[in-house]
C-alpha positions as CSV (number, residue, x, y, z in Angstrom):
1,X,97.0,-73.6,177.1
2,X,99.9,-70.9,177.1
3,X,101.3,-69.4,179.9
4,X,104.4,-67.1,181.0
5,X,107.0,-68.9,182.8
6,X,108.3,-67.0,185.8
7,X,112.0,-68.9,185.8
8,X,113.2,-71.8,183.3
9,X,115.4,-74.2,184.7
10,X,119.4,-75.2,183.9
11,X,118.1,-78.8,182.8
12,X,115.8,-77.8,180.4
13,X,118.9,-75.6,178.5
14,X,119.0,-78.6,175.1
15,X,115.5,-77.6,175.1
16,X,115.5,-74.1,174.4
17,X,112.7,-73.0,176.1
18,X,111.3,-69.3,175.8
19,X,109.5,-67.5,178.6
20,X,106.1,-67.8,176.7
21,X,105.0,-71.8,175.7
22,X,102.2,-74.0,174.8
23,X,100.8,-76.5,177.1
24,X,99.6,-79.6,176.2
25,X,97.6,-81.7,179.0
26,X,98.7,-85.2,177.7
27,X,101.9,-85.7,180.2
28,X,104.6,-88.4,178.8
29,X,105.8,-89.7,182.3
30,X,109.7,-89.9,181.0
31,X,112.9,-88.8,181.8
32,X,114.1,-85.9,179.9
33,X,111.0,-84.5,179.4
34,X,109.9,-80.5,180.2
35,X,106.9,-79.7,182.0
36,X,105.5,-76.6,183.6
37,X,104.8,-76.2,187.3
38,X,103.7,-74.1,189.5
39,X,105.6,-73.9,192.9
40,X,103.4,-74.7,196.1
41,X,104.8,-73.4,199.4
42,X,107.4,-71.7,200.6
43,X,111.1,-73.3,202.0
44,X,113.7,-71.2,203.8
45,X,116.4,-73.7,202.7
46,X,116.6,-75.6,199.4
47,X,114.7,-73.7,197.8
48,X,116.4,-72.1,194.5
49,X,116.7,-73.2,191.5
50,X,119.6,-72.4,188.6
51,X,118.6,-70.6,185.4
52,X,119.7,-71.6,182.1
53,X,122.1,-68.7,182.6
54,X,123.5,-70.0,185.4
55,X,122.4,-67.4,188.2
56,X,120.4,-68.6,191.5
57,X,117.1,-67.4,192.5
58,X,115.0,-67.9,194.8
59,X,111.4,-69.9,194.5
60,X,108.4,-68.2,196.1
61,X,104.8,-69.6,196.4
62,X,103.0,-69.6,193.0
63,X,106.2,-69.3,190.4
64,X,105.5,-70.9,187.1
65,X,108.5,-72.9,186.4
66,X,110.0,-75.0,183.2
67,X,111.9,-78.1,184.4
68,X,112.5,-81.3,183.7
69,X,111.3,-84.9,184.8
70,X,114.4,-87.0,186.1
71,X,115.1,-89.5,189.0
72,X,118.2,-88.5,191.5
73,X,120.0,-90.9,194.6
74,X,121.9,-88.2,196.0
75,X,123.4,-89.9,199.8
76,X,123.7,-85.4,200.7
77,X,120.3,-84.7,199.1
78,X,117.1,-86.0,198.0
79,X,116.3,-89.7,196.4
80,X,113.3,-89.7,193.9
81,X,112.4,-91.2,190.3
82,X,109.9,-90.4,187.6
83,X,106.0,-91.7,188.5
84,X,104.7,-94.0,186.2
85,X,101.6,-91.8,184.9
86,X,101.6,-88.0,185.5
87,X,98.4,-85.4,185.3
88,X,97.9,-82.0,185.2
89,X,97.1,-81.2,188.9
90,X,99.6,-83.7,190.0
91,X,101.9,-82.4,193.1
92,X,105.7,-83.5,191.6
93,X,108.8,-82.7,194.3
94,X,111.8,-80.6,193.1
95,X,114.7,-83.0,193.6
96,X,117.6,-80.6,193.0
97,X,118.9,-76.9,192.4
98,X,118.9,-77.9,188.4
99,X,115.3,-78.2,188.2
100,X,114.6,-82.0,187.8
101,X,111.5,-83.2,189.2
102,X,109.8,-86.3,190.2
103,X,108.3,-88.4,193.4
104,X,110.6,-88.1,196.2
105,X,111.0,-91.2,197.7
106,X,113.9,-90.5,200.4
107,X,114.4,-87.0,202.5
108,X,117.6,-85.3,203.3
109,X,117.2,-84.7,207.5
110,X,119.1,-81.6,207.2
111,X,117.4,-80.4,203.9
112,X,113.7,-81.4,205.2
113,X,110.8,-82.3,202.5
114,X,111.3,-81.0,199.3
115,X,109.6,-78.1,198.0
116,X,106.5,-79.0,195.7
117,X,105.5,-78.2,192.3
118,X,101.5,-78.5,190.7
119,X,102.3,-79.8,187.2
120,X,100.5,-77.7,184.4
121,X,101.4,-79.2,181.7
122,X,103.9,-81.0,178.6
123,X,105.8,-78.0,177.2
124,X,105.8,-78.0,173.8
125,X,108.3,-77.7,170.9
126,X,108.3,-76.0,167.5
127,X,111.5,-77.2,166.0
128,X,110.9,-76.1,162.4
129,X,109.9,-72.3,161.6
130,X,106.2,-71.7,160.7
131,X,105.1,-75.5,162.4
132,X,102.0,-75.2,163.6
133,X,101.5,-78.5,165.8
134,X,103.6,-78.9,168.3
135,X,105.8,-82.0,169.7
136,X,106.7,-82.8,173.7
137,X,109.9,-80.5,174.9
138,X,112.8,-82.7,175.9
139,X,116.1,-82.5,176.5
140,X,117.4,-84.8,174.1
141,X,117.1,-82.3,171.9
142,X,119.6,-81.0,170.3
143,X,122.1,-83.4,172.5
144,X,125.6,-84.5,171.8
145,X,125.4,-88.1,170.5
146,X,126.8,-90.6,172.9
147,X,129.2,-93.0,171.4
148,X,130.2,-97.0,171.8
149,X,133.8,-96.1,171.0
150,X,136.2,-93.4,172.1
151,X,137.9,-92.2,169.4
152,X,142.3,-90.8,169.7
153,X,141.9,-88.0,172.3
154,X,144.0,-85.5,174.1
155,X,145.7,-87.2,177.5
156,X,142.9,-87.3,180.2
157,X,143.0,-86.1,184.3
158,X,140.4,-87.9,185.8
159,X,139.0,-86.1,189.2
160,X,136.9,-88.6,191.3
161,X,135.7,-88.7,194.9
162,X,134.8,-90.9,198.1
163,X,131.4,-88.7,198.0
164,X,129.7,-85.5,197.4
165,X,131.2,-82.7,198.5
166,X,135.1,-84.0,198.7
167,X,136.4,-80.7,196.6
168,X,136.2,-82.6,193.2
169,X,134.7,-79.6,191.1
170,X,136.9,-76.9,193.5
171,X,140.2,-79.3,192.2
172,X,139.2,-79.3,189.1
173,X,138.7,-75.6,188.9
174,X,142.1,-74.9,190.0
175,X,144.3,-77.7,187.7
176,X,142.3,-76.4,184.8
177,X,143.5,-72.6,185.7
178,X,146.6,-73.4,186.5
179,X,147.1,-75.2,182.9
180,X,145.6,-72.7,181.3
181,X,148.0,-69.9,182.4
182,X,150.2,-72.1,181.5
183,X,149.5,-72.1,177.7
184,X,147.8,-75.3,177.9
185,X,144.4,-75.7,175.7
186,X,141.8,-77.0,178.2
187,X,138.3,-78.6,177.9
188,X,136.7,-79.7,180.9
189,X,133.8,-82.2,181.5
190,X,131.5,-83.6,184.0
191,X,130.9,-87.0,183.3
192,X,128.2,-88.4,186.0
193,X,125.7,-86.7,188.8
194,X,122.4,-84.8,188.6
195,X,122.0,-82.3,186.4
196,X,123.7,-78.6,187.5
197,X,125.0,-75.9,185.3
198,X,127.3,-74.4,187.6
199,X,130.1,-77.1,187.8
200,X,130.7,-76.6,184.2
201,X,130.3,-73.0,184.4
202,X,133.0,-73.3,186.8
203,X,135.3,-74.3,184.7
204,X,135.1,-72.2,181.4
205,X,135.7,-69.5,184.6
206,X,138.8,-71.0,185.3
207,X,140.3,-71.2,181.8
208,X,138.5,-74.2,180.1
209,X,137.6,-73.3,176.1
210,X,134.9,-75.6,176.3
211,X,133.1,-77.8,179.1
212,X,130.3,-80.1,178.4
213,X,128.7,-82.6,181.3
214,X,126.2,-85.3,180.8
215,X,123.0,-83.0,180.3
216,X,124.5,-81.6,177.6
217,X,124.0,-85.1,176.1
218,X,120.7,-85.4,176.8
219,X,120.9,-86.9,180.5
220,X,119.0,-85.6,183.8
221,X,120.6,-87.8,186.2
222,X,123.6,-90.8,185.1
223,X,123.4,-94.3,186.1
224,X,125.3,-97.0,185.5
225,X,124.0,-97.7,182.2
226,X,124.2,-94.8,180.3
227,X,127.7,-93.4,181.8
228,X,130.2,-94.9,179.8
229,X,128.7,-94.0,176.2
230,X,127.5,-90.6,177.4
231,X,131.2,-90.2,178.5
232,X,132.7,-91.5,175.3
233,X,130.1,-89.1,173.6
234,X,131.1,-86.0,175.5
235,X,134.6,-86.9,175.3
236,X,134.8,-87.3,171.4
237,X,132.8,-83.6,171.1
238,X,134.6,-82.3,173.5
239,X,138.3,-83.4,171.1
240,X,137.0,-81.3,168.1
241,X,138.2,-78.7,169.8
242,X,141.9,-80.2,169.5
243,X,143.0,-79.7,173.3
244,X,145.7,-80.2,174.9
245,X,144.2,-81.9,177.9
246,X,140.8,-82.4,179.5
247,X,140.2,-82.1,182.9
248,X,137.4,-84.5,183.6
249,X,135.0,-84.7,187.0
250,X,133.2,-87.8,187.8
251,X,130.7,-86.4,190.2
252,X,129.2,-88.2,193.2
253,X,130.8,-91.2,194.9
254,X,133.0,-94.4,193.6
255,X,130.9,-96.1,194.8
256,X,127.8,-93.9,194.3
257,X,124.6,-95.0,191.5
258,X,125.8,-92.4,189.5
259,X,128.0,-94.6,187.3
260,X,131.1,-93.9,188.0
261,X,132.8,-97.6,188.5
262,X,131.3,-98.5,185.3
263,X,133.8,-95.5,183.8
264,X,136.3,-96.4,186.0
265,X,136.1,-100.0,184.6
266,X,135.9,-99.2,181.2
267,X,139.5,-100.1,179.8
268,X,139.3,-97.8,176.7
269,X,138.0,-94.8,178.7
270,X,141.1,-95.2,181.3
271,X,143.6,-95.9,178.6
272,X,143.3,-91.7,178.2
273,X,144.3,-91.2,181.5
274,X,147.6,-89.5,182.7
275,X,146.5,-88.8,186.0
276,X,143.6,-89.9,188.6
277,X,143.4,-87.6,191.5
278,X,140.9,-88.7,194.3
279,X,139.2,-86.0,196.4
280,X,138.7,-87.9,200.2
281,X,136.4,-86.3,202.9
282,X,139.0,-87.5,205.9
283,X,141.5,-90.2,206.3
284,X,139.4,-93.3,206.4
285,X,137.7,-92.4,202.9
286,X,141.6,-91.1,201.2
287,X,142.7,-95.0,202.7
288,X,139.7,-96.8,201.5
289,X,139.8,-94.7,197.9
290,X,142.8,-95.7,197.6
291,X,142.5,-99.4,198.1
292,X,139.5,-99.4,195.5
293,X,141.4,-97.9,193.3
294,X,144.1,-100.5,193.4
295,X,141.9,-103.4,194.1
296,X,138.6,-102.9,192.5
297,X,139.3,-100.6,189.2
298,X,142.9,-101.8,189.0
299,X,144.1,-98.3,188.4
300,X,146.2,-96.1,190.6
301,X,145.4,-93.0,192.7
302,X,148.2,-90.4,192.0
303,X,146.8,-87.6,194.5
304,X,144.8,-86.9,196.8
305,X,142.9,-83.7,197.5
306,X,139.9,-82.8,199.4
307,X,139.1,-82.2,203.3
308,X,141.5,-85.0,204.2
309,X,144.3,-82.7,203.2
310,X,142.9,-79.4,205.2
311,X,145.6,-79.5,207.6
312,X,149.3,-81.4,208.5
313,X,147.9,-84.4,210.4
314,X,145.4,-85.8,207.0
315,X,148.6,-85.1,204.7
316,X,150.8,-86.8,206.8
317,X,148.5,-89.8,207.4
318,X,148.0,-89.8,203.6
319,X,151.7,-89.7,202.6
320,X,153.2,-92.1,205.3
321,X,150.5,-95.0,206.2
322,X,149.1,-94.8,202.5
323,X,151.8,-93.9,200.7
324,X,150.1,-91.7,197.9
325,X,151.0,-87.6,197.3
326,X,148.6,-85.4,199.0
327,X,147.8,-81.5,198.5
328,X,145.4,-79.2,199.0
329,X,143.6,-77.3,196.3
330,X,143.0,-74.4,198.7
331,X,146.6,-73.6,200.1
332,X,148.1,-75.3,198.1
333,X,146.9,-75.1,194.0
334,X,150.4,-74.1,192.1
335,X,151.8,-77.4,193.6
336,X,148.9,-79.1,192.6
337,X,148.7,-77.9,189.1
338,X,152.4,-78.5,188.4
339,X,152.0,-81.7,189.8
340,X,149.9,-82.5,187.7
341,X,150.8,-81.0,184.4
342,X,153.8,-83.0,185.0
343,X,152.0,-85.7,185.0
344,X,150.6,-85.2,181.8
345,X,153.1,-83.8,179.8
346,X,156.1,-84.2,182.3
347,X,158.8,-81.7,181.2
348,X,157.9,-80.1,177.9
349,X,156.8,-76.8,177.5
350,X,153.5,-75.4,176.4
């Protein structure tokens, strides 16, 4: 069957999708893999989804959408995972904004049930010019290949959080363009999450040359299993463009499913860091961040950012019970960036 896809999700970008594809009716129930869908019902929140180019829009009742099968644990959003057997006709949810889809199995109070999507079909591929038969769409097409070793790279800053939504991708932003109008060469990467252009978007924005995140190697959602190669992957691709520094988010938690302690416990992966700066939600988190840091990862929070450092009372909390620098990306982003690029390359000159 071929049909005309009203919007083609973020996720499905390795893929290369065009507006016009071939359906096949014989679903492979795996991650990675692009399906059609036709949006059923109508949500007044939740309910966009992000274009390969980046932009918003909205879903309406009856779109034909490309995106991608993938499994999310999100503590701010929706939990779900791939069925086991998928058929045309099958109701799949939309999990996130990127376009992965699956069975939800937990709802978000505030965001209420996801908005549904009738599967259609396996999208299908025509990787060589003038093939005739077809193979199933995924998004390990075309991926960066991950890697078991990390090979001599440009000094890391590593940019983690006590959750979503702690001001990880906002700090990132604003050390990356800080370094850049500084003469520093910058690459940017997000390491672990669920699959979203914009956070990397965000950063060629700010001054990055290049950013690459997980998806970009083939991944719709990290877990602990796949982080650490995907990150050595990324990171080696990532060094061909002979940077100065990399400015790296691990998205989610520290102690999310995304995979982030598995990076944070990877000796070779922290043996490129100059600087971790922790992004904390309010004092409790910054304090507890801290001591996981220290305790759990045996590595050492040199900053912390985030909500905890909105006004006088977190900073002061921060610097005098917990004894770690604290600034704000949002008042105050020159200190932070020259904080920081002295922490990398202390008092040299670009």
């Amino acid at each position: 069957m071929k049909v005309v896809l009203d919007k083609v999700a973020s996720a499905t970008r390795n893929a290369r999708v065009p507006r016009e594809v071939l359906l096949s009716d014989e679903i492979i129930a795996r991650e990675g893999m692009v399906l059609a869908a036709r949006v059923r019902g109508q949500k007044t929140t939740y309910n966009q989804l992000e274009d390969v180019h980046g932009r918003m829009v909205t879903l309406n009742d009856g779109d034909v959408i490309a995106a991608v099968l993938g499994s999310r644990r999100a503590l701010r959003g929706y939990a779900g995972v791939v069925p086991e057997s998928i058929r045309v006709g099958d109701r799949l949810d939309i999990l996130n904004l990127g376009g992965v889809i699956g069975r939800c199995t937990s709802v978000n109070l505030e965001l209420g049930r996801p908005l549904q999507a009738e599967v259609l079909g396996q999208v299908l591929s025509f990787p060589h010019l003038g093939e005739r038969v077809g193979v199933p769409a995924s998004i390990k097409t075309n991926a960066v290949p991950w890697a078991d070793r990390l090979e001599p790279s440009a000094p890391i800053v590593y940019v983690a959080g006590t959750c979503m939504n702690a001001g990880k991708t906002f700090a990132c932003g604003e050390i990356i363009r800080y370094l850049a109008r500084k003469g520093r060469r910058v690459c940017g990467a997000k390491l672990t999450g669920v699959s979203l252009l914009r956070d990397t978007m965000s950063m060629v924005d700010r001054g990055a040359v290049k950013s690459l995140s997980f998806n970009d190697a083939g991944v719709v959602s990290t877990t602990g299993r796949v982080s650490v190669p995907v990150a050595k992957g990324l990171i080696n691709a990532l060094n061909k463009e002979e940077p100065d520094v990399l400015v790296i988010e691990l998205g989610d938690g520290i102690l999310g499913e995304y995979g982030v302690q598995e990076i944070l416990h990877d000796d070779e992966l922290m043996r490129a860091a100059s600087a971790h700066v922790l992004c904390a939600n309010d004092p409790v988190s910054a304090w507890g961040g801290v001591e996981l840091f220290k305790n759990r990862f045996k590595r050492e929070a040199a900053l912390i950012c985030g909500p905890a450092t909105d006004n006088a009372v977190g900073k002061e909390f921060i610097e005098t019970q917990i004894g770690v620098k604290a600034l704000n990306a949002r008042i105050e982003y020159e200190a932070l960036g020259e904080f920081v690029e002295t922490k990398v390359f202390g008092g040299v000159e670009a």
